[in-house]
C-alpha positions as CSV (number, residue, x, y, z in Angstrom):
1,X,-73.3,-34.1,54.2
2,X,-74.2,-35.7,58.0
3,X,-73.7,-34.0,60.9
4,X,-71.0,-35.9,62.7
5,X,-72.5,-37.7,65.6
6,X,-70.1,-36.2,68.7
7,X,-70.9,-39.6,71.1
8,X,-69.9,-41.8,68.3
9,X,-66.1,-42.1,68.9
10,X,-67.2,-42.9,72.8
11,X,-69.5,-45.1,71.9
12,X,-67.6,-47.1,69.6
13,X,-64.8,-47.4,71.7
14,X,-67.4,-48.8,75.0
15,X,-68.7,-51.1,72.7
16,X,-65.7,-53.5,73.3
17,X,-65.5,-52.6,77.0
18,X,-67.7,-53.9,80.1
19,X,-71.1,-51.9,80.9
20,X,-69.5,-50.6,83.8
21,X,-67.4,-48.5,81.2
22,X,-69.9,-47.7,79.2
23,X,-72.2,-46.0,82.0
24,X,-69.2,-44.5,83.2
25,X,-68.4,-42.7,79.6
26,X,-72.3,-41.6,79.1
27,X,-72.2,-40.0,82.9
28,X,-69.1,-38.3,81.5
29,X,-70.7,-37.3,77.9
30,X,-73.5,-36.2,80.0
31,X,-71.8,-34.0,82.5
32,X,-70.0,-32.2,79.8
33,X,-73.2,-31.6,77.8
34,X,-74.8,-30.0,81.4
35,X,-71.6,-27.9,81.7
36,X,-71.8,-26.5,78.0
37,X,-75.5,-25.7,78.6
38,X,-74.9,-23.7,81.8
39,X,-72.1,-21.7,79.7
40,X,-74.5,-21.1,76.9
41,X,-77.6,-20.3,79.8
42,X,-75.1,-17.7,81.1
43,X,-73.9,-16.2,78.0
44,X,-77.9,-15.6,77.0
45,X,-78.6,-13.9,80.9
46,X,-75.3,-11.9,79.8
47,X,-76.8,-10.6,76.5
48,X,-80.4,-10.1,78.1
49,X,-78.5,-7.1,81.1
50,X,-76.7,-6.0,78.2
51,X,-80.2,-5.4,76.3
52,X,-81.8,-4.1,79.5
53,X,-78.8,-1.5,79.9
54,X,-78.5,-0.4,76.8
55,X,-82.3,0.1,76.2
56,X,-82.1,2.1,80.1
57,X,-78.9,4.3,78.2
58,X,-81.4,4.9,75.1
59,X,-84.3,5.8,77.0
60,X,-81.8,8.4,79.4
61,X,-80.4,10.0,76.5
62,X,-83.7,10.3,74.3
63,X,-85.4,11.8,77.6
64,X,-82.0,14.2,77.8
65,X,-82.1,15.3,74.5
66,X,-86.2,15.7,74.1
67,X,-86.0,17.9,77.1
68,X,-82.8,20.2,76.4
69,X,-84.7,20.4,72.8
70,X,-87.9,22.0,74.1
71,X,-86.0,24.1,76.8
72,X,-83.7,25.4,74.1
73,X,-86.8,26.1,71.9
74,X,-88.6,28.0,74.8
75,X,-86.2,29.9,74.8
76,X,-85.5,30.8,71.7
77,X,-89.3,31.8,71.1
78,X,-89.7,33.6,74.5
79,X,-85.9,35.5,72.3
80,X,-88.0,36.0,69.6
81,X,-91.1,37.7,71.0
82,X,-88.7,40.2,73.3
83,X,-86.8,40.9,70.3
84,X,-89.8,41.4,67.7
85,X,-92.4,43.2,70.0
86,X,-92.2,46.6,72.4
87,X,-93.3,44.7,76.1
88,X,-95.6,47.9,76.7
89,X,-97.2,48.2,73.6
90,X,-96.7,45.5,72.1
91,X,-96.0,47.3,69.0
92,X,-92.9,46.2,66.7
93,X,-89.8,47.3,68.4
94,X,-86.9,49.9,67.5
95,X,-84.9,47.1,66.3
96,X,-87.8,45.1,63.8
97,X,-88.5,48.5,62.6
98,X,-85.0,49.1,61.1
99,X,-85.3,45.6,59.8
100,X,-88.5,46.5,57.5
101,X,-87.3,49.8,56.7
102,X,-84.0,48.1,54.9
103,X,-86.5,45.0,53.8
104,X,-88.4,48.4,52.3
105,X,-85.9,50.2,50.8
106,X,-84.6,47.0,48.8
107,X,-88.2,46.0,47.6
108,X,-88.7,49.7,46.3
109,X,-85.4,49.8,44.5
110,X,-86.2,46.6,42.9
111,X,-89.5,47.4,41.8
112,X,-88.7,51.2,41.4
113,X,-91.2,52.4,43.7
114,X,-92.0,54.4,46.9
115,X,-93.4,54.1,50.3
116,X,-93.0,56.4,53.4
117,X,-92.1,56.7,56.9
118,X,-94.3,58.8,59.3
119,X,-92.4,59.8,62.9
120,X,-95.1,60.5,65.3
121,X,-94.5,62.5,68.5
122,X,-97.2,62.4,71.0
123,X,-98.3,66.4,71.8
124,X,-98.8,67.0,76.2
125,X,-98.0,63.4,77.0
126,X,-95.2,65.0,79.5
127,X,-98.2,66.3,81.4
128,X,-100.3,63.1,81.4
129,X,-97.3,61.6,83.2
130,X,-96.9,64.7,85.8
131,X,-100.7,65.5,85.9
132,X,-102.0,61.5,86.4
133,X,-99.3,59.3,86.9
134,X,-97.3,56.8,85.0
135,X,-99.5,54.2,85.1
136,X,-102.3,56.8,83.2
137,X,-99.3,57.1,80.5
138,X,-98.9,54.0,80.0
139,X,-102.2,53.0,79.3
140,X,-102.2,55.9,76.7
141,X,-99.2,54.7,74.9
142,X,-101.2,51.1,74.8
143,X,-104.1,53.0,73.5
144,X,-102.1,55.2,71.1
145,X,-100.3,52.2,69.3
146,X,-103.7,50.3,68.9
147,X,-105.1,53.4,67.2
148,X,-102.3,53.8,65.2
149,X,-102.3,50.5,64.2
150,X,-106.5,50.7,63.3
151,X,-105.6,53.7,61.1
152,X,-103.3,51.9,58.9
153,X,-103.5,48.9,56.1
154,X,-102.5,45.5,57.3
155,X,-99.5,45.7,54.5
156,X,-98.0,48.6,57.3
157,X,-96.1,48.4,60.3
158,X,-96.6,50.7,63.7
159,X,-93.5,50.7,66.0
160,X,-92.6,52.3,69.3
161,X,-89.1,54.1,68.5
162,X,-89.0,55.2,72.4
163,X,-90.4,57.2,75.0
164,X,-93.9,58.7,73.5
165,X,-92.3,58.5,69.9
166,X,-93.7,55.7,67.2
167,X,-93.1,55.1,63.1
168,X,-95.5,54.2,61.1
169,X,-93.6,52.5,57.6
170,X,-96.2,52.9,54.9
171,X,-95.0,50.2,52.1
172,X,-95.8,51.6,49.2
173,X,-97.9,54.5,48.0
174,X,-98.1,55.7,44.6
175,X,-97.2,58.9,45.4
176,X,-96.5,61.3,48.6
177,X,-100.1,62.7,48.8
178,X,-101.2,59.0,49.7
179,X,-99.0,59.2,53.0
180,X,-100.8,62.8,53.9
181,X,-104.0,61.4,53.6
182,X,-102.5,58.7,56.1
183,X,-101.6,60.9,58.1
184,X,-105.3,63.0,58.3
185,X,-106.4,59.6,59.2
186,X,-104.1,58.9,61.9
187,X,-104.4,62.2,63.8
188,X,-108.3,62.0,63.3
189,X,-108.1,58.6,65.0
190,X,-105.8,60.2,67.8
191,X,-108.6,62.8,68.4
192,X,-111.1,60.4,69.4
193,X,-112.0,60.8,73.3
194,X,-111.3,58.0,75.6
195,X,-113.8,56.3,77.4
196,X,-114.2,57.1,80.9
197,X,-110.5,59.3,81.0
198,X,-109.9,63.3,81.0
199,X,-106.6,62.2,78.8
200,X,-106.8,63.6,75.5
201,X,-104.5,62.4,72.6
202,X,-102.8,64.5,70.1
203,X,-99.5,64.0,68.0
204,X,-97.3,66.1,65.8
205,X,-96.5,64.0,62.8
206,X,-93.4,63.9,60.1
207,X,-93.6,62.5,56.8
208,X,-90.6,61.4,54.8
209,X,-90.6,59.3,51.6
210,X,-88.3,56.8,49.6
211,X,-86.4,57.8,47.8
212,X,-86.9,61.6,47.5
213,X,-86.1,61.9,52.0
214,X,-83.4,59.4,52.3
215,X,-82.5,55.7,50.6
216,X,-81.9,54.3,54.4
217,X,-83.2,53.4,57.5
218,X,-81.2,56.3,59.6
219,X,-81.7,59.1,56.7
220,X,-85.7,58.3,56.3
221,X,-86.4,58.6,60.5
222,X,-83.7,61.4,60.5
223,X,-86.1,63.5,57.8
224,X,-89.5,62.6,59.2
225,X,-88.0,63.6,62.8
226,X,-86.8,67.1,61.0
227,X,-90.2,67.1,59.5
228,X,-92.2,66.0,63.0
229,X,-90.3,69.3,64.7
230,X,-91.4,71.7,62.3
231,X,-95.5,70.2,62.5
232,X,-94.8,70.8,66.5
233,X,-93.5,74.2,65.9
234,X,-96.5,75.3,64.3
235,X,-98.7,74.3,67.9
236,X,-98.9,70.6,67.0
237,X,-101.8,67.9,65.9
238,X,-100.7,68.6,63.0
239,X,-98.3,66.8,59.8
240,X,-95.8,68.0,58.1
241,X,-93.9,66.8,54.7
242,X,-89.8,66.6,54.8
243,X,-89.4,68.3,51.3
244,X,-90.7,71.0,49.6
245,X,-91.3,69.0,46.7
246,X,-93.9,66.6,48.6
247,X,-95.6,69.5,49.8
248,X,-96.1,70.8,46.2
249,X,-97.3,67.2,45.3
250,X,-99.6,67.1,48.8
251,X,-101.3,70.5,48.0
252,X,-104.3,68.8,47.7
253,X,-104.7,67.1,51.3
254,X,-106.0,68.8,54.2
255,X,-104.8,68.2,56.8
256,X,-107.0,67.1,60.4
257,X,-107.9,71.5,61.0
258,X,-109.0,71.5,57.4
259,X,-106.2,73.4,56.1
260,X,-103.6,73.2,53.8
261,X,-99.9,72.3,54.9
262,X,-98.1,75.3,55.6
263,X,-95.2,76.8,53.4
264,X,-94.3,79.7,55.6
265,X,-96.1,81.5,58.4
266,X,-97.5,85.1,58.3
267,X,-98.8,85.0,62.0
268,X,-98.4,88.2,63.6
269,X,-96.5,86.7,66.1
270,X,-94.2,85.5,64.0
271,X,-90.9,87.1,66.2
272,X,-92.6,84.8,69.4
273,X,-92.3,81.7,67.2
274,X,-89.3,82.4,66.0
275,X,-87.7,83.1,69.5
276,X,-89.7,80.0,70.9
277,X,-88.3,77.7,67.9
278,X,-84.9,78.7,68.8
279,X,-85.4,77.5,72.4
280,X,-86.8,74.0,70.8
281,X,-83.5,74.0,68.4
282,X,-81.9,74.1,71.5
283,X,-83.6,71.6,73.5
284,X,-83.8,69.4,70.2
285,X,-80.4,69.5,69.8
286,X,-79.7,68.8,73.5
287,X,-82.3,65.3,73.2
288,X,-80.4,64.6,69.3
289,X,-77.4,64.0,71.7
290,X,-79.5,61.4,74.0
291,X,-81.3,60.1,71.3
292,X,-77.5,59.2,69.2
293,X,-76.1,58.0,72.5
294,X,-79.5,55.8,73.3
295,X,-79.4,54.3,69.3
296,X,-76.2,53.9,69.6
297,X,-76.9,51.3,72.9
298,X,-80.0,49.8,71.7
299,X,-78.2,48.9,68.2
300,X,-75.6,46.9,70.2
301,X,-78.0,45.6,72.4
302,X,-80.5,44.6,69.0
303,X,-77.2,42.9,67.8
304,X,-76.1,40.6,71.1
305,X,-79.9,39.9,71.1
306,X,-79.3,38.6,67.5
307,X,-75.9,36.9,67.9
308,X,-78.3,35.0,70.8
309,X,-81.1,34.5,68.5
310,X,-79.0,32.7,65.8
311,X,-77.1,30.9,67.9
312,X,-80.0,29.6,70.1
313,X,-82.0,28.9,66.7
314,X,-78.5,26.6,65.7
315,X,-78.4,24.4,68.9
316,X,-82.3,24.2,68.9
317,X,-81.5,22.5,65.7
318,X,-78.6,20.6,66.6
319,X,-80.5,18.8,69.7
320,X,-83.0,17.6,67.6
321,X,-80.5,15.7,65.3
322,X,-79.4,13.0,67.6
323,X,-83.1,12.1,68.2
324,X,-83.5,10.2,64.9
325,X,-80.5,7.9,65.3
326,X,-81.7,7.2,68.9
327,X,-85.7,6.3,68.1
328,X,-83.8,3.8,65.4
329,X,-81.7,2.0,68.4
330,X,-85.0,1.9,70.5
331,X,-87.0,-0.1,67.5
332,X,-84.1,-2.1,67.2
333,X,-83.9,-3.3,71.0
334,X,-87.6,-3.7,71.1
335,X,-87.1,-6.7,68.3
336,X,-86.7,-10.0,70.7
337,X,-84.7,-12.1,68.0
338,X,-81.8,-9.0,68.4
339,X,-78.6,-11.1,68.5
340,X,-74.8,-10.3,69.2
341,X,-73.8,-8.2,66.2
342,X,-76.7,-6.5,66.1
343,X,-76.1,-5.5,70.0
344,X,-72.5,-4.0,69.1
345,X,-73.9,-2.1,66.5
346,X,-76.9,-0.6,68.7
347,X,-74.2,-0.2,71.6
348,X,-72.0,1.9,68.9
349,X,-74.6,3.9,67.8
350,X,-75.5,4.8,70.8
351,X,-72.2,6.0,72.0
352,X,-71.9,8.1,69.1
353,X,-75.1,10.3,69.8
354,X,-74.7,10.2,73.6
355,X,-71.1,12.0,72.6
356,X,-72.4,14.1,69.9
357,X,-75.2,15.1,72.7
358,X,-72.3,15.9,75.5
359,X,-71.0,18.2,72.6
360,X,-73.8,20.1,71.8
361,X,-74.7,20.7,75.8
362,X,-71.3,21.7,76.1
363,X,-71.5,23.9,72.9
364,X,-74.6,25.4,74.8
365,X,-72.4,26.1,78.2
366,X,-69.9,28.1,76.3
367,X,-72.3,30.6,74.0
368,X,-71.5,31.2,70.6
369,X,-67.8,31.6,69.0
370,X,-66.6,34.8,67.3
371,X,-65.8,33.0,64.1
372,X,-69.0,30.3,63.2
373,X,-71.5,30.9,66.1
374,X,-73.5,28.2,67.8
375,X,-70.8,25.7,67.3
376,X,-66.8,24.8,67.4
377,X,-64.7,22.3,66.1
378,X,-62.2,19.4,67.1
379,X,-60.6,18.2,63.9
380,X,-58.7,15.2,63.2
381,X,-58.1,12.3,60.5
382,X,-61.2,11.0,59.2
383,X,-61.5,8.8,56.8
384,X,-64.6,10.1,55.0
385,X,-65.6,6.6,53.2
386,X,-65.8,4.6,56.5
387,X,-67.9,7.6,57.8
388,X,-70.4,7.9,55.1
389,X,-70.4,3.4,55.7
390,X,-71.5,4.3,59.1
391,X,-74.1,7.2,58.1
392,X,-75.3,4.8,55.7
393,X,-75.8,2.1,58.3
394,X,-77.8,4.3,60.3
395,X,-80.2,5.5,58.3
396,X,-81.3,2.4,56.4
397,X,-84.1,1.3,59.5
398,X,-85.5,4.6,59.0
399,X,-85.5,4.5,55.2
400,X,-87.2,1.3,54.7
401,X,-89.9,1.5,57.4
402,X,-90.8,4.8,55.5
403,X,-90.9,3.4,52.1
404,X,-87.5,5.5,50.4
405,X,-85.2,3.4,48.4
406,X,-81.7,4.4,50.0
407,X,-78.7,3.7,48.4
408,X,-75.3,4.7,48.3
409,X,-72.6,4.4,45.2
410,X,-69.0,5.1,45.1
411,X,-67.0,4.4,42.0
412,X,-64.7,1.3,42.0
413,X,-61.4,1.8,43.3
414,X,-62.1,4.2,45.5
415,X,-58.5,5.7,47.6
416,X,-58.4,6.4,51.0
417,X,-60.4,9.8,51.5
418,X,-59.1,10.9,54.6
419,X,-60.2,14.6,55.3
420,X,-59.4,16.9,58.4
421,X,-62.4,17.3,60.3
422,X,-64.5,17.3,63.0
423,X,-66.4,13.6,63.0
424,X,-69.2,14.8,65.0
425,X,-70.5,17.9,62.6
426,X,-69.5,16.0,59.5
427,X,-72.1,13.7,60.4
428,X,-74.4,16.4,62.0
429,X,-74.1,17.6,57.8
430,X,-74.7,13.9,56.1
431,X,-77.9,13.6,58.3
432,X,-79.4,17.1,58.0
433,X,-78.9,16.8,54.2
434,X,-80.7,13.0,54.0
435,X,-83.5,14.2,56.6
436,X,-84.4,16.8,54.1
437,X,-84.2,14.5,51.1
438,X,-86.1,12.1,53.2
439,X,-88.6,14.6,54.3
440,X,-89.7,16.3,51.0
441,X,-89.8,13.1,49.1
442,X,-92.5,11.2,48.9
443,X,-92.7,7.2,49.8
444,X,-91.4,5.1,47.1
445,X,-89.2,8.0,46.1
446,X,-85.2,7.3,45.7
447,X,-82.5,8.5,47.7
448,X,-78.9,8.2,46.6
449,X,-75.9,9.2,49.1
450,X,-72.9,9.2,46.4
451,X,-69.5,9.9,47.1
452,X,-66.4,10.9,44.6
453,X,-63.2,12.4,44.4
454,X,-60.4,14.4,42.7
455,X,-56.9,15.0,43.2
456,X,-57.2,17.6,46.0
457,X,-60.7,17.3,47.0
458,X,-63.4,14.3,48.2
459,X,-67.0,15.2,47.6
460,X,-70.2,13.6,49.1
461,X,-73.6,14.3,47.0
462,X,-77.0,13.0,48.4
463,X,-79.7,12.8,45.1
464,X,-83.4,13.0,45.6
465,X,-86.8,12.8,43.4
466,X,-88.6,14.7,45.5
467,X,-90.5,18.0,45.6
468,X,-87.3,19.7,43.8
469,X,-86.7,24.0,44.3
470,X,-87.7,26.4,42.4
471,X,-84.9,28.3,40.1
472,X,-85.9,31.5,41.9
473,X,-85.7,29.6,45.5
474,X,-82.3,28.1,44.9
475,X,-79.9,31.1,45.4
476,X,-81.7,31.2,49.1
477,X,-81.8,28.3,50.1
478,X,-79.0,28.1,52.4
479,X,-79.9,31.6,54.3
480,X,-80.5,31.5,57.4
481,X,-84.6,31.3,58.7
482,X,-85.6,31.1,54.7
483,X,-87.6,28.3,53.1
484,X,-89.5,27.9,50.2
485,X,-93.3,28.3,50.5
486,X,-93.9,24.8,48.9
487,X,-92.0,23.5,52.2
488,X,-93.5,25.5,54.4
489,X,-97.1,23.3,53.3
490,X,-94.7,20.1,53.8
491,X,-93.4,20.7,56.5
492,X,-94.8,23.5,59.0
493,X,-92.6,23.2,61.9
494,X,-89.4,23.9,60.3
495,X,-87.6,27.4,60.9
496,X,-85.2,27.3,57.8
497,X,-82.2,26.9,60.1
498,X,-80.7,23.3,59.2
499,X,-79.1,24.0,55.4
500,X,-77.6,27.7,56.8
501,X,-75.9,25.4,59.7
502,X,-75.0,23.1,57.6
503,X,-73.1,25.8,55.1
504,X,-71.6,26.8,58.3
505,X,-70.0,23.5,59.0
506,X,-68.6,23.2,55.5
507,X,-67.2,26.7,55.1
508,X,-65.7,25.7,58.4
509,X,-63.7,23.0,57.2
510,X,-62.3,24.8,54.2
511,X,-65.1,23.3,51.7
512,X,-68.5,24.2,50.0
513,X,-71.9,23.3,49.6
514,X,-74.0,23.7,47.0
515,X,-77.8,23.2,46.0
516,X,-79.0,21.9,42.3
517,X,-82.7,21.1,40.9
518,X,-83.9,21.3,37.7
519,X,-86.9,22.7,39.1
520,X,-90.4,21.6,40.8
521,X,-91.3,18.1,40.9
522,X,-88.0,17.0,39.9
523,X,-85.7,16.5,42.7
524,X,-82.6,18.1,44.1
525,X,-78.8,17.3,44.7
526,X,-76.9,18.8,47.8
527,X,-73.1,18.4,47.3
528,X,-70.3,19.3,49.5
529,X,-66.7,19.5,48.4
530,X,-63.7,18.9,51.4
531,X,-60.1,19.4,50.5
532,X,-58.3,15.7,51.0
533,X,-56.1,15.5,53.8
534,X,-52.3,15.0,52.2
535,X,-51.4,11.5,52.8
């Protein structure tokens, strides 16, 4: 069909007039057309600040976000380290200890096996202090925990419990003789002079094994220390076994004079010792008290610096999620041809993770909630299928320019499925669980966000082919700082943090979410179920 010529009608109708009124109509026609092109000049400069300004707004917030990332992160590493490792020694601290003890304890039940716990007590170190000064101690405590840790396999762990006291957590032995032969080691190791020093190292030792000396963490050091007292009561540099029984099965280990542990003592000065050990029952009873009162601080203190730890890890997490999102508006404004519609849409986007980024900073300000910490919640009406539309939206840049066919299917007919929820960690959800399908899926892999629904409930599923879990990996993989091996090699940087904040969220709102694969190779579904809002 022709495209209607829009001089003609003038035209015609100065055909039948004088020239005059035909030059006059054509200076008319022509000072329209210059109007409409100024219009259309102005409405492009309009479009080109709006381009300039948003891409200023993306660059602001991407810089915002990639630097409240790494500070959160330095943090939460610098948490770490303090948390893990004794600042003296270096050695793991009181509260890793406990940690591997449990982690122990639950391994050896399993597997119906043993391993031990040796309490060490350093013999004199009172008198290195007095005699040549603190800094002299402290050096000897470095110097202790290094030997400590030479004398043992790299399967153990050495730790300072406090003061000049450490445990050493042997495993697994076979059976108790294996820790006193440890133990010979360790004090022969102790005995070694130090360079250039008139300090010389000794330590009473205390032996206690699973499951025979205890089945927990406080049982197991309360027998070794038990056990430590009595090697110190018989002069020290020396072991000693918690139970009878161990001793019978340690007969054969000399210990680091060359002779057997002791099942009585037939010393002529036996009424001395006896009057000295009551003194040290009293004084042991007297530091029992200090020690419960000290254990019982440094256990609250272990579990604020936990409580900090998790939620740190959580927001760490969180401030990298709106990252993605914004590198996709940035590719989009750098395309010149970027019209109208598509500016909306980039402008939208962007308000959305500048929001979600106020949140999380916010979050931050206020520290970590008693009831889901790291994170809180402003609910409202959402309707879920416009959400996922916009979810969807978002991620399709990303998808293609990586090579994933990404698609979402709802069935026909779909109601309204309007939830109560928060927006903002609804979509924090969507996008951890399609980052992960899009991260340990190879290119040219499939990705399907799917949504249905029930009477009561609206679910949203997103379907992968990728890497899949393994059976035994799947009842884990939502706990917190856990990940598979095989996504470890995919993906080193990960700290197995996203899916256990994303369980969080759900559980939050009332729902679920669940994991299914059929196993390596074969991909995985993540579903999560939200009761419907009543209409």
């Amino acid at each position: 069909m022709p495209v209607p010529d829009p001089l003609a009608p003038r035209r015609r109708a100065g055909d039948t007039g004088p020239p005059e009124a035909r030059l006059l109509a054509l200076e008319a026609d022509l000072a329209r057309l210059r109007q409409e092109l100024h219009l259309s000049l102005a409405r492009e400069s309009r479009q080109a600040v709006d381009l300039r300004e948003a891409n200023e707004r993306l660059v602001v917030a991407a810089l915002q976000a990639e630097t409240l990332a790494d500070s959160a992160f330095t943090q939460l590493e610098q948490l770490n380290h303090a948390a893990g490792h004794d600042p003296l020694t270096g050695a793991a601290s009181r509260a890793i200890m406990l940690d591997r003890i449990a982690a122990a304890a639950a391994l050896a039940r399993r597997h119906q096996s043993r391993f031990a716990l040796i309490f060490v007590d350093l013999d004199g170190f009172k008198e290195i202090n007095d005699t040549l000064g603190h800094e002299v101690g402290d050096a000897a405590l470095v110097l202790v925990a290094r030997r400590l840790e030479a004398a043992v396999r790299a399967s153990d762990t050495v730790g300072r419990h406090g003061g000049d006291e450490f445990l050493v957590l042997l495993s697994e032995i076979a059976q108790p003789a294996d820790a006193g032969l440890l133990a010979t080691k360790i004090l022969e190791g102790l005995a070694l002079p130090v360079d250039a020093s008139p300090v010389t190292l000794g330590a009473s030792l205390g032996i206690a094994v699973f499951p025979e000396d205890g089945e927990d963490a406080a049982s197991l050091i309360r027998s070794a220390d038990e056990a430590m007292y009595a090697a110190k009561r018989r002069g020290g540099r020396d072991f000693e076994f918690s139970r009878p029984a161990a001793l019978a099965d340690a007969a054969a280990v000399p210990t680091r004079a060359g002779r057997r542990p002791a099942r009585g003592d037939d010393s002529p000065h036996a009424d001395e010792l006896r009057e000295a050990n009551e003194h040290l029952v009293v004084a042991a009873l007297a530091a029992q008290e200090s020690a419960t009162a000290a254990q019982k601080a440094a256990q609250a203190c272990s579990e604020q610096r936990r409580r900090s730890d998790r939620h740190l890890s959580m927001l760490v997490h969180e401030l990298r999620g709106p990252l993605s999102p914004l590198r996709s508006c940035m590719d989009i404004l750098r395309d010149p041809s970027i019209d109208g519609p598509a500016m909306r849409v980039v402008n939208v986007m962007l308000d959305r993770q500048i929001s979600q980024l106020a949140r999380i900073v916010q979050d931050l300000a206020d520290g970590p909630s008693d009831d889901v910490p790291g994170f809180r919640l402003e609910r409202r009406p959402v309707d879920l299928g416009t959400l996922l539309a916009e979810v969807f939206e978002s991620f399709k840049a990303s998808m293609a320019s990586s090579g994933h066919g990404f698609e979402m299917r709802a069935p026909r007919a779909v109601p309204a499925l309007v939830v109560d929820a928060d927006p903002v960690r609804l979509v924090q959800v969507l996008r951890n669980l399609i980052d992960n399908a899009a991260k340990y899926t190879p290119a040219s892999g499939r990705i399907v966000l799917a949504v249905g629904f029930s009477a009561r409930t609206a679910s949203v599923s997103v379907t992968d082919s990728g890497m899949g879990i393994a059976h035994e990996a799947l009842p884990h993989v939502f706990d917190l700082y856990v990940r598979e091996s095989r996504a470890r090699d995919v993906d080193g940087q990960g700290r197995g943090i996203g899916l256990a904040v994303a369980r969080s969220i759900v559980q939050a709102h009332g729902g679920t979410l669940a994991a299914r694969s059929a196993g390596p190779g074969r991909g995985s579904t993540f579903e999560l179920l939200l009761p419907r809002a009543p209409c």
